[in-house]
N, C-alpha and C positions, 0 to 999 in steps of 0.2 A: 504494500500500500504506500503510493508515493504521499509525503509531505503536506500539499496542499490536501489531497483527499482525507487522512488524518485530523489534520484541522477541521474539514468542515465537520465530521464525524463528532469531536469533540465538541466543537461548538452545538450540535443539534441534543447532543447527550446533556449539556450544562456542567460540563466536566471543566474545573478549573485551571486554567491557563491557556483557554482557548479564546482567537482572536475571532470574534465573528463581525459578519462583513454588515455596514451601517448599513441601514435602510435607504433606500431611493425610490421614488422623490420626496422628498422632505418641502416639495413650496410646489408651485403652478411651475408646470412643463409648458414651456413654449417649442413652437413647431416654426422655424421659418418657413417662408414658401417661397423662393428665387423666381418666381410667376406670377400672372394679374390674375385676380379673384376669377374662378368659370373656367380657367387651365385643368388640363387632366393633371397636374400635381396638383394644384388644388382642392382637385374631389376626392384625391387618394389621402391627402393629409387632414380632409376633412372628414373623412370616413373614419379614418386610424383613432383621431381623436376622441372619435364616438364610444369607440372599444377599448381607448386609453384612458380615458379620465374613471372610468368606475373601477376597472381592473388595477390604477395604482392607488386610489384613491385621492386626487388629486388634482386639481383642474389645469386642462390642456387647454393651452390657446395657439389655435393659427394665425399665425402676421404675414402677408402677402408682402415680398419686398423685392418686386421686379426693378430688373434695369442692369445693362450693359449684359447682357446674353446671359443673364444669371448670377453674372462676378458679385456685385453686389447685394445680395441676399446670404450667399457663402460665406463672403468676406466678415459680412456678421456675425456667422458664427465662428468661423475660424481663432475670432478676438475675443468672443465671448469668453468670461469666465466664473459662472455664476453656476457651471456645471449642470445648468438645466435647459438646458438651450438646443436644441435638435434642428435638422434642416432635412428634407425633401431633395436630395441631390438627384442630378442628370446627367449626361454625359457632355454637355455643354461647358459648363465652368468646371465641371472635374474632369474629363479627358480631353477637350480638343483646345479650352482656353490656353494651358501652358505652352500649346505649339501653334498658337497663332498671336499670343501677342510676347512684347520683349519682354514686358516687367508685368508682374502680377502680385498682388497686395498678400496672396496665401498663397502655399505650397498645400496643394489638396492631397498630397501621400504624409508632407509631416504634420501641418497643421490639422487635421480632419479625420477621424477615425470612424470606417465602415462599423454599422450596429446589425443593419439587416437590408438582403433584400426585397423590397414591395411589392415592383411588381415590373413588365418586362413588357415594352406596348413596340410592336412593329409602327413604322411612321408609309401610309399609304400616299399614292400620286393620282393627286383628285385636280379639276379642274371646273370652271365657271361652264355650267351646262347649255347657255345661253350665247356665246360667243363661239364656245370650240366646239365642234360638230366631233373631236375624234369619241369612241365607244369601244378602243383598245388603243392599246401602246402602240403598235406599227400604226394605228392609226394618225396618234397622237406627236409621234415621230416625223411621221412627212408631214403634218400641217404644222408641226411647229419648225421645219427646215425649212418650209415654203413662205414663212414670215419674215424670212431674212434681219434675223434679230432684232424687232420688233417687239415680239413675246416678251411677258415678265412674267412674274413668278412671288409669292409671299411666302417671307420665312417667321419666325417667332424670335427673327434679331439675328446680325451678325455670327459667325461662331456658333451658331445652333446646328442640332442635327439637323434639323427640316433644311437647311439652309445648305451643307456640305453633303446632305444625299442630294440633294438635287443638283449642287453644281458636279455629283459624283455620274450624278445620271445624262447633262447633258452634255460632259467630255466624253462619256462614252460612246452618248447616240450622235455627236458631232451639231449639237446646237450651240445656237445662241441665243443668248438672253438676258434680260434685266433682272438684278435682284432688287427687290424691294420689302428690306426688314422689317417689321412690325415688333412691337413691347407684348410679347406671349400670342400663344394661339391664339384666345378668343376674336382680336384686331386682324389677326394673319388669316383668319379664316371668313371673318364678316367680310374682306378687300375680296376675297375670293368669289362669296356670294354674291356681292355688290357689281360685280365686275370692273375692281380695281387692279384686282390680278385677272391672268389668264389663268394659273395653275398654280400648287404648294405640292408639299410633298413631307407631310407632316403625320402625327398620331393623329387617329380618329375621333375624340370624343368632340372635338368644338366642332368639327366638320356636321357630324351627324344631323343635326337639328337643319341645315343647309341642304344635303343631302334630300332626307324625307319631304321638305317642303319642295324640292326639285330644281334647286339653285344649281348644287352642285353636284357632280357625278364624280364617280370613284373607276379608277381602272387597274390599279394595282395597289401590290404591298409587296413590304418588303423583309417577307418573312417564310419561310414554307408553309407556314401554316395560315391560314386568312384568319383574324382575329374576330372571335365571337360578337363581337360587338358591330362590326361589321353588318349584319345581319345573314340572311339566307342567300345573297345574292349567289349566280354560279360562277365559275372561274373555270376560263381556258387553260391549256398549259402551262408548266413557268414557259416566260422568256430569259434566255441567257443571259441575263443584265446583274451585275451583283449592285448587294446593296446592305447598306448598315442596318442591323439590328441594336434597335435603342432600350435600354435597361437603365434604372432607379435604382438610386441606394441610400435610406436613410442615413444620413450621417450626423456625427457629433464632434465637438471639439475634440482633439487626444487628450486633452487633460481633463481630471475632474470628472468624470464621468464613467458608468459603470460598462464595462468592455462585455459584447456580447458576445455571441457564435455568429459567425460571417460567413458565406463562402466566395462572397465579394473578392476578385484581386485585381492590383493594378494590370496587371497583364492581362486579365480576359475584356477588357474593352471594348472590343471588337469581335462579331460572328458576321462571317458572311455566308447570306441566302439565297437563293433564286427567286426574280420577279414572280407572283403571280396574277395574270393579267385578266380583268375582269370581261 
């Protein structure tokens, strides 16, 4: 029996000279959200909290704290030290920010420690149903090379996934196009239905309400599997396109806070899947 397991054994026994481990949380858990309120981290952080505040006994609050592709919501907690401070992370400010800008206010491997992961959303290539005629990717491919770069496109900000899957998708098909960032989905996806964008290439959930009302049409994912939420729609083949798979990972400051089970690592950041095309 190693050391640690000992200790706990003695600590649950009440046997003298055992160190047992403080209680957590001891005050109100805050949840940041690096997203604007109506973001699918949004509703995952708003969910959690519903099953978090009675199970710790404790009140959970969600703080919405978009801006600069996420950095700044992280940033806050990276500095936090009040050890009750959690954050909704995405692969945005924790894998692609450090290689695309020079300086960055945290190191998301020292500062930021993985607690779990929530949840794992494929990002789909939906487009304005009112403008683009395409109903498949090959479709969508020759009327958007027949635009002669014209075409734009809405991401959820600079450095976001929605934003380097799709410029991953149009070096491959040989487009061109505008990017035009938006402060989180919900704005990235109304430009969409509005017909400010032609096309995104984002997670589904602020899409859907656009979708059912018939703004916007969906043609692929970027995942093997089509995401339940999606709905029943059918799907062609993959097409041989790869593409990022996007994953969440609750995180908290490294210090001050209690270390869970992960299987989070820096090196799995990245799955590549085959298109499937609706």
């Amino acid at each position: 029996m190693n050391r640690r397991r000992l200790i706990a054994w003695l600590a649950a026994l009440g046997m003298p000279g055992a160190k047992a481990q403080p209680a957590w949380p001891t005050r109100t858990v805050r949840i940041v959200v690096p997203a604007p309120a109506g973001s699918s981290l949004d509703l995952i952080a708003r969910a959690l909290s519903d099953k978090l505040a009675p199970r710790w006994g404790q009140a959970v609050v969600v703080e919405n704290r978009p801006g600069a592709g996420g950095v700044l919501g992280m940033d806050i907690v990276a500095k936090a030290s009040d050890g009750h401070t959690l954050a909704i992370g995405f692969n945005g400010p924790m894998a692609f920010a450090p290689f695309l800008y020079r300086k960055m206010p945290y190191d998301p491997v020292r500062d930021l420690l993985p607690v779990v992961m929530t949840t794992s959303q494929p990002n789909v290539l939906a487009v304005n149903a009112q403008h683009v005629p395409a109903r498949t990717v090959a479709e969508f491919v020759a009327w958007a090379r027949a635009q002669g770069g014209k075409m734009n496109y809405s991401s959820l900000g600079n450095g976001s996934s929605a934003h380097l899957t799709m410029e991953l998708f149009l070096s491959e098909a040989g487009i061109a196009a505008t990017h035009v960032p938006y402060n989180g989905s919900p704005p990235a996806a109304m430009a969409l239905a509005q017909g400010d964008a032609d096309a995104t290439f984002m997670v589904a959930p602020a899409l859907l309400p656009h979708v059912q009302s018939g703004k916007v049409r969906l043609l692929a994912v970027s995942s093997a599997q089509r995401p339940a939420s999606t709905g029943s729609r059918g799907s062609a083949p993959p097409q041989p396109i790869p593409a990022l798979h996007r994953s969440r990972c609750t995180c908290a400051r490294q210090t001050r806070v209690h270390r869970m089970p992960c299987n989070w690592r820096v090196d799995d950041r990245f799955s590549w899947q085959p298109f499937f095309a609706q």
